[in-house]
C-alpha positions as CSV (number, residue, x, y, z in Angstrom):
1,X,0.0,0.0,0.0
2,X,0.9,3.4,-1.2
3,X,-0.6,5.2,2.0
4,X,-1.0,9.5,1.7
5,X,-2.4,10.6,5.3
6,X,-4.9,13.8,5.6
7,X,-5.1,15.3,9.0
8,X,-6.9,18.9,10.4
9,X,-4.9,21.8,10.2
10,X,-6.8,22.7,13.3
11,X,-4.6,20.3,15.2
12,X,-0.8,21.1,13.8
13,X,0.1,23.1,16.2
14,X,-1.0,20.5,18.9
15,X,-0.1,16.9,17.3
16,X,3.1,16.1,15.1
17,X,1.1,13.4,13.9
18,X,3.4,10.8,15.9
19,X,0.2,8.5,16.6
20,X,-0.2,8.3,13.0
21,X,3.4,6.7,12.4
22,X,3.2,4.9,15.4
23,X,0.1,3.2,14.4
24,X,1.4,2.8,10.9
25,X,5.0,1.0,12.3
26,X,3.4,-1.2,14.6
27,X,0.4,-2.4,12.1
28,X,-2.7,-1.4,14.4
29,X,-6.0,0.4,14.1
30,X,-6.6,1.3,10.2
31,X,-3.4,-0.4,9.4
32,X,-4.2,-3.6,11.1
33,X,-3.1,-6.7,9.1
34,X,-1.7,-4.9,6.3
35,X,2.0,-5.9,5.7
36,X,3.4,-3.4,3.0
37,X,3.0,0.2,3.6
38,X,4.9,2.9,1.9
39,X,4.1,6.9,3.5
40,X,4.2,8.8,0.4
41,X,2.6,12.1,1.9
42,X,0.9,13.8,5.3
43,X,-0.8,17.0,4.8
44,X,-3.7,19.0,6.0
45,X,-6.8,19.3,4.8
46,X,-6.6,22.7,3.6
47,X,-8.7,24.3,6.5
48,X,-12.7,24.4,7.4
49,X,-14.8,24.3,5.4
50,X,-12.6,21.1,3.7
51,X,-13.0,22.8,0.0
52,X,-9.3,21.9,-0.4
53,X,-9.4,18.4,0.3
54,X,-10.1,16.9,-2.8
55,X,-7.0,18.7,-4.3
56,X,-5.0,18.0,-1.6
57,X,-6.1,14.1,-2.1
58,X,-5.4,14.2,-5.4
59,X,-1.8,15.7,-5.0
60,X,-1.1,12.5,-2.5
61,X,-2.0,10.4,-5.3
62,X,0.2,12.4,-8.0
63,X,3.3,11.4,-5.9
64,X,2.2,7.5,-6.0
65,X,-0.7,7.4,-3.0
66,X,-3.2,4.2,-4.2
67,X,-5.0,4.8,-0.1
68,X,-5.7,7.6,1.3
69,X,-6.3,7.8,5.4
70,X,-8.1,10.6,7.2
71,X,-5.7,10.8,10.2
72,X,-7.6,9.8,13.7
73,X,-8.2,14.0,14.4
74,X,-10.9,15.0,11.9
75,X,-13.7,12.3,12.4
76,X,-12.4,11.9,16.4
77,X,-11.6,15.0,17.4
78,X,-8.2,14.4,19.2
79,X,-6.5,16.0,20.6
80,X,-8.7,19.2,20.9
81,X,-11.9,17.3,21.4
82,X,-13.9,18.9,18.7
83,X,-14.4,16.4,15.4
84,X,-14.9,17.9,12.1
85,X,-18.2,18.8,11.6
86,X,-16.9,18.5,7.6
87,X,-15.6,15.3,7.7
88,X,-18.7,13.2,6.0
89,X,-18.9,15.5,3.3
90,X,-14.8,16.0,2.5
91,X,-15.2,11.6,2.8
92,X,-17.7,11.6,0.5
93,X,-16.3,13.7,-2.2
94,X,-12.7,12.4,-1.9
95,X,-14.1,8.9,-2.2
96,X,-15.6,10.4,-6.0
97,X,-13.2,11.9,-6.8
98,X,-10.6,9.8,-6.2
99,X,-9.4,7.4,-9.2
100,X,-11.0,4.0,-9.6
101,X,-9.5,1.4,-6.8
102,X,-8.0,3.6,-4.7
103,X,-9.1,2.9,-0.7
104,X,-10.2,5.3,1.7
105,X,-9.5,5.0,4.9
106,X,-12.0,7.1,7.7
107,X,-9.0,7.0,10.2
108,X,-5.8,6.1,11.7
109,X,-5.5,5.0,15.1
């Protein structure tokens, strides 16, 4: 798996996104099972309301992504305990958008 990770810009300035690669490294939660994963790219959504995450999805896939992970803080909240009130709608269009067989997944850890 080519794996591009989105997370909530709302949360940079509290997470480094460390669970994320943990998670990843030690084959839980999302990851689970999976044996080859490559991290090809971690950025942020783009900012409320999500309009940039479709773009931003598609760039993870220019640079090789074939999966693409909402990281744990938009549809969980953590660490700031507020989820995305965006994130069913930025799912839903990435998963259109997104070329055919590619995988989405709706978190990390």
């Amino acid at each position: 798996m080519k794996l591009g990770i989105i997370r909530c810009t709302q949360t940079e300035d509290y997470c480094p996104g460390s669970g994320d690669f943990q998670t990843i490294r030690e084959r839980k939660g999302a990851f689970a099972g999976v044996e080859d994963i490559e991290l090809v790219g971690f950025i942020n959504c783009g900012g409320c309301p999500g309009k940039k995450v479709v773009l931003r999805a598609n760039s993870l896939v220019s640079q090789g992504a074939d999966t693409i992970a909402f990281a744990s803080c938009i549809q969980k909240g953590t660490p700031i305990g507020y989820p995305c009130p965006f994130f069913r709608k930025m799912l839903e269009l990435v998963k259109q958008e997104l070329p055919e067989g590619a995988k989405v997944f709706e978190y990390t850890h």
